[in-house]
N, CA, C, O and CB atoms as a CASP TS submission, in Angstrom:
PFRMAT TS
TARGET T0000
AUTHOR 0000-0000-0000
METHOD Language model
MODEL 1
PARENT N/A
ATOM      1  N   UNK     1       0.815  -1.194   0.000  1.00  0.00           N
ATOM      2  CA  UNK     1       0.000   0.000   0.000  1.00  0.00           C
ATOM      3  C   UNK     1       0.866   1.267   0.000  1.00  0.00           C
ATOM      4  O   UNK     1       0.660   2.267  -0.688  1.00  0.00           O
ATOM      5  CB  UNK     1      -0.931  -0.007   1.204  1.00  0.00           C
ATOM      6  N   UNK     2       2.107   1.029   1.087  1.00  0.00           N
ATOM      7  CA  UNK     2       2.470   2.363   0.820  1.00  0.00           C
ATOM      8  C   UNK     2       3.752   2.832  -0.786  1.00  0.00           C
ATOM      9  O   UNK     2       4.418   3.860  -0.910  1.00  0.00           O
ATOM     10  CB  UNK     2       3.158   2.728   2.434  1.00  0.00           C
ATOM     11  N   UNK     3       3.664   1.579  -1.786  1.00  0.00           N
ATOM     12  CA  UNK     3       4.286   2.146  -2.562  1.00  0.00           C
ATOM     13  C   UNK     3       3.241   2.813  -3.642  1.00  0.00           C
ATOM     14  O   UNK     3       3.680   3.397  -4.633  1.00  0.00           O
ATOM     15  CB  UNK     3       5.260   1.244  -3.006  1.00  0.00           C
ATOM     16  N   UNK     4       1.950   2.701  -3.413  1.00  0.00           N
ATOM     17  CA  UNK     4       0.993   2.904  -4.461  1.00  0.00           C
ATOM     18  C   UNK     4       0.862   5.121  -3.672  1.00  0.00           C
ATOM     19  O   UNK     4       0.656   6.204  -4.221  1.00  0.00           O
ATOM     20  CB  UNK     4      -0.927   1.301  -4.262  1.00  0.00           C
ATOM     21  N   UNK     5       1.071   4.776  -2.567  1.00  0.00           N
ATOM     22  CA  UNK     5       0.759   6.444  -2.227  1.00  0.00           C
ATOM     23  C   UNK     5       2.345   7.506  -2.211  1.00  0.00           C
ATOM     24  O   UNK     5       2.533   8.710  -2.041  1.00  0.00           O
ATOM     25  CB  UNK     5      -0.082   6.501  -0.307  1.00  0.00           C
ATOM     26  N   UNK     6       3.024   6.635  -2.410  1.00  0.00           N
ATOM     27  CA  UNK     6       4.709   7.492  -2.241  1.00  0.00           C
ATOM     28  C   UNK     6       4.872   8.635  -3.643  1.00  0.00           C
ATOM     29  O   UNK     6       5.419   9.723  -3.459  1.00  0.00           O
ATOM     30  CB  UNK     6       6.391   5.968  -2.428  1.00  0.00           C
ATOM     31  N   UNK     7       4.311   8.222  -5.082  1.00  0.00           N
ATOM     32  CA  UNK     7       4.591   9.242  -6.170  1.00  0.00           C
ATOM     33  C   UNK     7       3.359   9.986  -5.981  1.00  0.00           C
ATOM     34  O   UNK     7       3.099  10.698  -6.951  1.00  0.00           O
ATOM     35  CB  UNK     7       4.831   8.668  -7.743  1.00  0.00           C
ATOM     36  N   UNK     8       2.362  10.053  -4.850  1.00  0.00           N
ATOM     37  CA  UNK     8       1.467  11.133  -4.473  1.00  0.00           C
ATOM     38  C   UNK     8       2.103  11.799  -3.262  1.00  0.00           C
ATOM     39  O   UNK     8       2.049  13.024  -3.146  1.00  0.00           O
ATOM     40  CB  UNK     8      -0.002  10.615  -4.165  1.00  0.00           C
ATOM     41  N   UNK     9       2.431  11.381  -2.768  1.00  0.00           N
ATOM     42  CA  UNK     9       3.340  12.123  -1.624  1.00  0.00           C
ATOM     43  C   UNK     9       4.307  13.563  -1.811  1.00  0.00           C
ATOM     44  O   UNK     9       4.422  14.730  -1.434  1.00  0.00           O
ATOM     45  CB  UNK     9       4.374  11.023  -1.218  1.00  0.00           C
ATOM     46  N   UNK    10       5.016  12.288  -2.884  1.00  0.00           N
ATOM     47  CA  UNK    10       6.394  13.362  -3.562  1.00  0.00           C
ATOM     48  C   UNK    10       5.494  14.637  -4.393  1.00  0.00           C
ATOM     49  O   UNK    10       5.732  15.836  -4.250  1.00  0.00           O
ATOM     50  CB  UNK    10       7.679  12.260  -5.086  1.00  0.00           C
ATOM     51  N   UNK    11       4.386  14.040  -5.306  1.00  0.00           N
ATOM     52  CA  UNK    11       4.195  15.336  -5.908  1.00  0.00           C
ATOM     53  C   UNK    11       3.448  16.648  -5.074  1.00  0.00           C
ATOM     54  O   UNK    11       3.560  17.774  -5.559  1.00  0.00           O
ATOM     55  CB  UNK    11       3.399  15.008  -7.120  1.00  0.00           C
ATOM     56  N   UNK    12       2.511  16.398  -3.510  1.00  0.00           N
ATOM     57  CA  UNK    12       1.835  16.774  -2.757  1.00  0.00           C
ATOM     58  C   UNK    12       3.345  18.002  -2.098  1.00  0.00           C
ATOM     59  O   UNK    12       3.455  19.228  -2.069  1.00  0.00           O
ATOM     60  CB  UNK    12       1.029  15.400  -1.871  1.00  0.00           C
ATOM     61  N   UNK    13       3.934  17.260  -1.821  1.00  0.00           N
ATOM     62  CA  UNK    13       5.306  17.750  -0.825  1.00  0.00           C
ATOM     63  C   UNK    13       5.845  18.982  -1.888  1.00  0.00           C
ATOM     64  O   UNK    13       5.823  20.166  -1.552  1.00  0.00           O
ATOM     65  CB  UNK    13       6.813  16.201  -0.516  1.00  0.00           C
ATOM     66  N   UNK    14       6.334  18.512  -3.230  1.00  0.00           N
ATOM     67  CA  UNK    14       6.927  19.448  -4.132  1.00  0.00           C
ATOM     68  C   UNK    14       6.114  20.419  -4.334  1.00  0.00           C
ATOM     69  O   UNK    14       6.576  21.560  -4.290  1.00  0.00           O
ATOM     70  CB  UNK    14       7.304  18.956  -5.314  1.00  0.00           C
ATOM     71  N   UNK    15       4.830  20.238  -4.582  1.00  0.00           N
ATOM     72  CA  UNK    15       4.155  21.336  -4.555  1.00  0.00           C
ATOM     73  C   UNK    15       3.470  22.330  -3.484  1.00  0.00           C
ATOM     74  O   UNK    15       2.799  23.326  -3.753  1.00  0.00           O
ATOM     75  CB  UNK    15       3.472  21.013  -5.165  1.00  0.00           C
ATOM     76  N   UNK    16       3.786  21.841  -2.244  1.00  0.00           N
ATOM     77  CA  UNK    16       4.109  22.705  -1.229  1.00  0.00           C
ATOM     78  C   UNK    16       5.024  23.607  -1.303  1.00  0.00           C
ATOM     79  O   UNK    16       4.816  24.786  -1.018  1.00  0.00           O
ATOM     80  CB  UNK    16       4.368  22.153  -0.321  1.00  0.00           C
ATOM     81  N   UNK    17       6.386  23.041  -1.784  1.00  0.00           N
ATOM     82  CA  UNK    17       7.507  23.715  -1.066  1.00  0.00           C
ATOM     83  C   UNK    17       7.851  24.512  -1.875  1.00  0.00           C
ATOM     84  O   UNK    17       8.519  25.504  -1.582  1.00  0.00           O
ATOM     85  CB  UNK    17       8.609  22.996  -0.607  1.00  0.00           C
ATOM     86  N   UNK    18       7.330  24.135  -3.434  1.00  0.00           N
ATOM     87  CA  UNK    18       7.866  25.093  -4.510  1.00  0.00           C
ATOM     88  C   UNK    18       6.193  25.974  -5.080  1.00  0.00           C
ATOM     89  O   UNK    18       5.630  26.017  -6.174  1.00  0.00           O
ATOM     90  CB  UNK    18       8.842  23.933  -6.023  1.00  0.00           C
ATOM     91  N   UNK    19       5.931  26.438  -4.012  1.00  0.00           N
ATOM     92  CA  UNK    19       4.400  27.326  -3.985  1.00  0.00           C
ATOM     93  C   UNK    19       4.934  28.358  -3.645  1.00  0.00           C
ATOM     94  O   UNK    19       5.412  28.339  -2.511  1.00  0.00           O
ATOM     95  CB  UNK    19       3.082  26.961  -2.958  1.00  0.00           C
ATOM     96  N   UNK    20       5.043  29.371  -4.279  1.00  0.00           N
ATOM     97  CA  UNK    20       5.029  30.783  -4.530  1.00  0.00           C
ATOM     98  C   UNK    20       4.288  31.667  -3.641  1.00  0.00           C
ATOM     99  O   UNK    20       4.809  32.612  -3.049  1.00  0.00           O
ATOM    100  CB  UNK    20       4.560  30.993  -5.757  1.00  0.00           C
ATOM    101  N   UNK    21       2.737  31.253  -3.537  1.00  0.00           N
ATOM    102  CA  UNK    21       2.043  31.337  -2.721  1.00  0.00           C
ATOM    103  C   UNK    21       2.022  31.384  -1.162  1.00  0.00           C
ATOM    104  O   UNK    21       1.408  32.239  -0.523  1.00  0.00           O
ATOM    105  CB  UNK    21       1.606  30.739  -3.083  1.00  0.00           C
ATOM    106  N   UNK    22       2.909  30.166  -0.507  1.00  0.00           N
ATOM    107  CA  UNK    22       3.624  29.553   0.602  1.00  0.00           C
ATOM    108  C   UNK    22       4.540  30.677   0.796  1.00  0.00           C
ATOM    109  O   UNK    22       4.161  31.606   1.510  1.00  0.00           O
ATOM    110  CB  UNK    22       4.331  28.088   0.331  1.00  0.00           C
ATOM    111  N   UNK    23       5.706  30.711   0.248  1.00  0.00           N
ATOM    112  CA  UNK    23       6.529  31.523   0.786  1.00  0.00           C
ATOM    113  C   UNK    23       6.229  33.055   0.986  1.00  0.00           C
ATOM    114  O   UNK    23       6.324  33.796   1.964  1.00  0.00           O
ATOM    115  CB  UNK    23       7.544  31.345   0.109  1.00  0.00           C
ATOM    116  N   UNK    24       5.818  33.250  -0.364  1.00  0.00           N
ATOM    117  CA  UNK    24       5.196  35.002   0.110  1.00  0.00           C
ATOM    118  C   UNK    24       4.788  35.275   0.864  1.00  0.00           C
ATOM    119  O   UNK    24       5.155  36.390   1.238  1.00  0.00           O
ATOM    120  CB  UNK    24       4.368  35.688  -0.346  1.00  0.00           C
ATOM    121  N   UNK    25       3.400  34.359   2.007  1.00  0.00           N
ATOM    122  CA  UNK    25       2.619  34.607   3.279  1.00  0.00           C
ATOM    123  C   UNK    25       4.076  34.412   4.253  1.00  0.00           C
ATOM    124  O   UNK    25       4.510  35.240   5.053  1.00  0.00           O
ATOM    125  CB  UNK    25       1.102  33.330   3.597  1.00  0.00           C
ATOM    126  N   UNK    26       4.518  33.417   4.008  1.00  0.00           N
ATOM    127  CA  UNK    26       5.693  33.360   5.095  1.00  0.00           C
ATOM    128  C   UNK    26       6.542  34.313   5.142  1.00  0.00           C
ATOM    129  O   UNK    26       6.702  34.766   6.276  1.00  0.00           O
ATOM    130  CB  UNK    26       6.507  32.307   5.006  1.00  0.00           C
ATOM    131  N   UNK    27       7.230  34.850   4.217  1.00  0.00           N
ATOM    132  CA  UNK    27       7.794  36.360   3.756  1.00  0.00           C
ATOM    133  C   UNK    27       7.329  37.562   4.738  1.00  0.00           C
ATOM    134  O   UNK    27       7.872  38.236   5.612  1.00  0.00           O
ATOM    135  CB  UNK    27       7.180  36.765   2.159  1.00  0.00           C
ATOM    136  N   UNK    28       6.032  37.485   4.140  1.00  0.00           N
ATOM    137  CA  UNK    28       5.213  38.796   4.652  1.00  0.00           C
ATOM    138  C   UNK    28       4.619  38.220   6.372  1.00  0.00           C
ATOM    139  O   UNK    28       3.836  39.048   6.838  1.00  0.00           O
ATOM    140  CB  UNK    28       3.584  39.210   3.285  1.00  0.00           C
ATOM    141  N   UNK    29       4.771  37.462   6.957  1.00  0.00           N
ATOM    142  CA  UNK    29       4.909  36.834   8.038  1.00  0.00           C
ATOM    143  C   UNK    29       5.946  37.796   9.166  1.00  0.00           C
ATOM    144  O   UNK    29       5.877  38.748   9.943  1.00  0.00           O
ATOM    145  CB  UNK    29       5.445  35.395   7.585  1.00  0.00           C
ATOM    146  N   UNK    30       7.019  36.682   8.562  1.00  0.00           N
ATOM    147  CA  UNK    30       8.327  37.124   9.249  1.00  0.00           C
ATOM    148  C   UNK    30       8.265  38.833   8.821  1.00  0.00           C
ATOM    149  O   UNK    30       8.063  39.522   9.821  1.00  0.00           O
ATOM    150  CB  UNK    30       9.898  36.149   8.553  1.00  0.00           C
ATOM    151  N   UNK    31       8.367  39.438   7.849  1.00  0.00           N
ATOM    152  CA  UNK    31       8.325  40.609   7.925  1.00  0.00           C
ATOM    153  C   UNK    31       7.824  41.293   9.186  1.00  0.00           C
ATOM    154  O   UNK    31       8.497  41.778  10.095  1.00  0.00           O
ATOM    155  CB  UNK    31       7.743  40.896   6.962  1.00  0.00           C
ATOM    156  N   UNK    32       6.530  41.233   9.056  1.00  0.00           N
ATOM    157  CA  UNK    32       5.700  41.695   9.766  1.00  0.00           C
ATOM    158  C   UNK    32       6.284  41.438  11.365  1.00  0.00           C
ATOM    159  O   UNK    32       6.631  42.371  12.089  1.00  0.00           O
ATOM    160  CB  UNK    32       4.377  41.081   9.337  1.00  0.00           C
ATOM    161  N   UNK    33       6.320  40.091  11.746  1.00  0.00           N
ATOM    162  CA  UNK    33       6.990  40.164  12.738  1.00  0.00           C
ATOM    163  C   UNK    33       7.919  40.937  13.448  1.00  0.00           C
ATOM    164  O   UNK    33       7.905  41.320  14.617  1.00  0.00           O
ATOM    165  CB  UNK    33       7.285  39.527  12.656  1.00  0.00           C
ATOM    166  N   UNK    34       8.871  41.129  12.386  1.00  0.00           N
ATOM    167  CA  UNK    34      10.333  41.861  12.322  1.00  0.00           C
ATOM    168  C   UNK    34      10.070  43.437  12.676  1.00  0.00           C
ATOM    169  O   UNK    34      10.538  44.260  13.462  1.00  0.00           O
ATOM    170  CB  UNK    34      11.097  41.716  10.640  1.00  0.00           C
ATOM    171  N   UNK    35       9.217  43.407  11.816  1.00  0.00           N
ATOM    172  CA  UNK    35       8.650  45.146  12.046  1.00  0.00           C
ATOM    173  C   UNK    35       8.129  45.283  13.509  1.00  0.00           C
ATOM    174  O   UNK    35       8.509  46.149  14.297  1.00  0.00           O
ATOM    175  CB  UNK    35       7.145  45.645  10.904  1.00  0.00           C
ATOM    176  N   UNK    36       7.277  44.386  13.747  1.00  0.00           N
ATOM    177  CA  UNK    36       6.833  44.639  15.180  1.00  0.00           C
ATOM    178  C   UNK    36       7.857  44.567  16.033  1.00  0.00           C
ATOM    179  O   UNK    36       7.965  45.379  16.952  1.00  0.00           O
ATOM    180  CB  UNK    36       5.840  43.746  15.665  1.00  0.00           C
ATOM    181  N   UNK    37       8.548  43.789  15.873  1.00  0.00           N
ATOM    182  CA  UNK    37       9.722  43.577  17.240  1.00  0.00           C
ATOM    183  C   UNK    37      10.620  44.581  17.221  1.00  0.00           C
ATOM    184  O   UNK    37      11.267  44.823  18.240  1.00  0.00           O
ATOM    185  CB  UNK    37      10.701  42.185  17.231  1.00  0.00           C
ATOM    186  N   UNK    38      10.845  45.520  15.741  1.00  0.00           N
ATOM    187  CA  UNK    38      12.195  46.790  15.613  1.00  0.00           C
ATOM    188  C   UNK    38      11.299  47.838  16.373  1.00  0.00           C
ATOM    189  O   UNK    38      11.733  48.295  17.430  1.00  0.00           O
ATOM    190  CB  UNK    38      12.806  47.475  13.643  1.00  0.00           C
ATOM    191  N   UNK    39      10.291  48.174  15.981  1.00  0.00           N
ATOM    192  CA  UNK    39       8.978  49.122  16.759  1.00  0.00           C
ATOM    193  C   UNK    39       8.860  48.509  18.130  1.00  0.00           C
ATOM    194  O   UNK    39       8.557  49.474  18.831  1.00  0.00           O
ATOM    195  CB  UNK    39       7.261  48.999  15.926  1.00  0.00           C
ATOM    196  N   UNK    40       8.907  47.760  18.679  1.00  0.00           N
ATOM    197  CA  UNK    40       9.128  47.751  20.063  1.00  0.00           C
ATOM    198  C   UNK    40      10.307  48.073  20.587  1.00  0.00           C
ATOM    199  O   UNK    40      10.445  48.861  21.522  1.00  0.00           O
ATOM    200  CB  UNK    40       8.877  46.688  20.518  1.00  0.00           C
ATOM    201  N   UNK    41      11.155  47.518  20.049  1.00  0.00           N
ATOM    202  CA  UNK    41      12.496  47.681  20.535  1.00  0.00           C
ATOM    203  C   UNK    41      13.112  49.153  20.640  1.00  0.00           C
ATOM    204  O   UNK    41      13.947  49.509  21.472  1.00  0.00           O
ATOM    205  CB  UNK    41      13.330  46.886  19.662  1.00  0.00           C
ATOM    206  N   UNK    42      12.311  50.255  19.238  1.00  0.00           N
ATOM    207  CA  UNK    42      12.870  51.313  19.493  1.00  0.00           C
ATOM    208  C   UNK    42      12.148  52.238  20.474  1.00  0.00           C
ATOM    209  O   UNK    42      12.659  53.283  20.877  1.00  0.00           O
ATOM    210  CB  UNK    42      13.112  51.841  18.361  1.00  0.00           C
ATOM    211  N   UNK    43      10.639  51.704  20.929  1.00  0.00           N
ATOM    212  CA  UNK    43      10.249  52.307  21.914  1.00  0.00           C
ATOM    213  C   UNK    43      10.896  52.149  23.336  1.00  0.00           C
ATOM    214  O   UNK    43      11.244  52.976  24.179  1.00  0.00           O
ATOM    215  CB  UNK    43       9.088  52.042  21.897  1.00  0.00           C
ATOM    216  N   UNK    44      10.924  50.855  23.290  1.00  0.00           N
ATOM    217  CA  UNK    44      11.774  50.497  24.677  1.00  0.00           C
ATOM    218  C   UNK    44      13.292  51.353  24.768  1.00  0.00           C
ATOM    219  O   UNK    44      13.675  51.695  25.886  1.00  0.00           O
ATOM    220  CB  UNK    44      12.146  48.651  24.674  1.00  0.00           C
ATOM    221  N   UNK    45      14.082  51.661  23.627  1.00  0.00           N
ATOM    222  CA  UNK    45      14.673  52.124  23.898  1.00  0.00           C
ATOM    223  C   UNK    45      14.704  53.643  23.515  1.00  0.00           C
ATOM    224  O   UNK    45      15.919  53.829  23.596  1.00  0.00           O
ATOM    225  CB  UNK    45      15.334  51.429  23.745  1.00  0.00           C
ATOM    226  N   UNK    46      14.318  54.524  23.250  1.00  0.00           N
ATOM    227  CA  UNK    46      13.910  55.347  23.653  1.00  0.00           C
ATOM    228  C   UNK    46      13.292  55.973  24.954  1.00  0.00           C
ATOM    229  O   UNK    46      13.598  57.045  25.477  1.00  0.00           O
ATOM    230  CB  UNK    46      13.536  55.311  23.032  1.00  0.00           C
ATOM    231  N   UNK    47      12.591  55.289  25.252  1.00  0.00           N
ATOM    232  CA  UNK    47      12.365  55.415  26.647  1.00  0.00           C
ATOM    233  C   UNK    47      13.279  54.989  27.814  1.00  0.00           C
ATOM    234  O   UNK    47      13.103  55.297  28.993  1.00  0.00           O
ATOM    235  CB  UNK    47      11.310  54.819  26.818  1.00  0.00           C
ATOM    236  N   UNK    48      14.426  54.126  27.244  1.00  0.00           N
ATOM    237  CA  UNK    48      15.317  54.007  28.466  1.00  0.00           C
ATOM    238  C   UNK    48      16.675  54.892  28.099  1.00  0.00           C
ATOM    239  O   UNK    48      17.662  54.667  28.800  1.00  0.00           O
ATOM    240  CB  UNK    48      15.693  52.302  28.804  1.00  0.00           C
ATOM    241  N   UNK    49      16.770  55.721  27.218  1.00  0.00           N
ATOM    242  CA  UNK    49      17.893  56.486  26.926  1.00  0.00           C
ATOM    243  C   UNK    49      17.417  57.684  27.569  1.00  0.00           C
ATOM    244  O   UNK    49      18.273  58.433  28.041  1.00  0.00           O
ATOM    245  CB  UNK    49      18.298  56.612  25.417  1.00  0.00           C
ATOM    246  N   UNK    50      16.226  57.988  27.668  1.00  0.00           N
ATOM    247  CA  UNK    50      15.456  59.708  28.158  1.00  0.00           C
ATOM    248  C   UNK    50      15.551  59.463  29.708  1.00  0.00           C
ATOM    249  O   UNK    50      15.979  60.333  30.466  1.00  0.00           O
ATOM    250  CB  UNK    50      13.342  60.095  27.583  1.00  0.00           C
ATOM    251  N   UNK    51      15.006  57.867  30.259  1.00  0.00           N
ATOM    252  CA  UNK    51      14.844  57.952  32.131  1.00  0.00           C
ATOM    253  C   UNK    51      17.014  57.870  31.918  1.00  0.00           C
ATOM    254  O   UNK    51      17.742  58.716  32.437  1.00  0.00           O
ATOM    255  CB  UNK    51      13.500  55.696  33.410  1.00  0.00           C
ATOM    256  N   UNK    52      17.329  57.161  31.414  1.00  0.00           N
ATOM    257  CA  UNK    52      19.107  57.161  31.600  1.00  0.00           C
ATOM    258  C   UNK    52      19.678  58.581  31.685  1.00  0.00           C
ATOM    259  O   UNK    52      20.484  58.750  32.600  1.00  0.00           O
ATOM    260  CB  UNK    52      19.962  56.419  30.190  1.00  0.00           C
ATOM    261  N   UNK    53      19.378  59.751  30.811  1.00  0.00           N
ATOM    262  CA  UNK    53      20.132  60.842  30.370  1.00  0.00           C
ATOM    263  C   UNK    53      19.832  61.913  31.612  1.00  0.00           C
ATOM    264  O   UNK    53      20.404  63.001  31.679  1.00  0.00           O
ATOM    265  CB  UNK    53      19.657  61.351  28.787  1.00  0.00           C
ATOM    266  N   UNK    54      18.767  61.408  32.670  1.00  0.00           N
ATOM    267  CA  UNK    54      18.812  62.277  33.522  1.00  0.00           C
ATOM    268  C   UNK    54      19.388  61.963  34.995  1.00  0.00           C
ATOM    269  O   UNK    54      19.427  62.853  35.845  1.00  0.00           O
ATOM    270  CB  UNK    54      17.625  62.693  33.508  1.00  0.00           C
TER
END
């Protein structure tokens, strides 16, 4: 049985990984992430360079 489902597998898998579709959301994912975490980070620090400088 499982050699009758393995050349559905492979083509299921390849066309995951080579989906255009897939990576762009993941792209714009991590982006997004990234953005949120630099925007925190520069609030946090901003605010600890202004309580520091006095």
């Amino acid at each position: 049985m499982k050699y009758l489902w393995t050349p559905y597998v492979c083509m299921l898998t390849a066309f995951g990984l080579c989906s255009q579709e897939l990576w762009t959301k993941l792209f714009k994912w991590i982006c997004a992430a990234c953005y949120a975490f630099v925007l925190s980070a520069a609030v946090a620090m901003v605010i600890g360079l202004s309580l520091w400088r006095e």
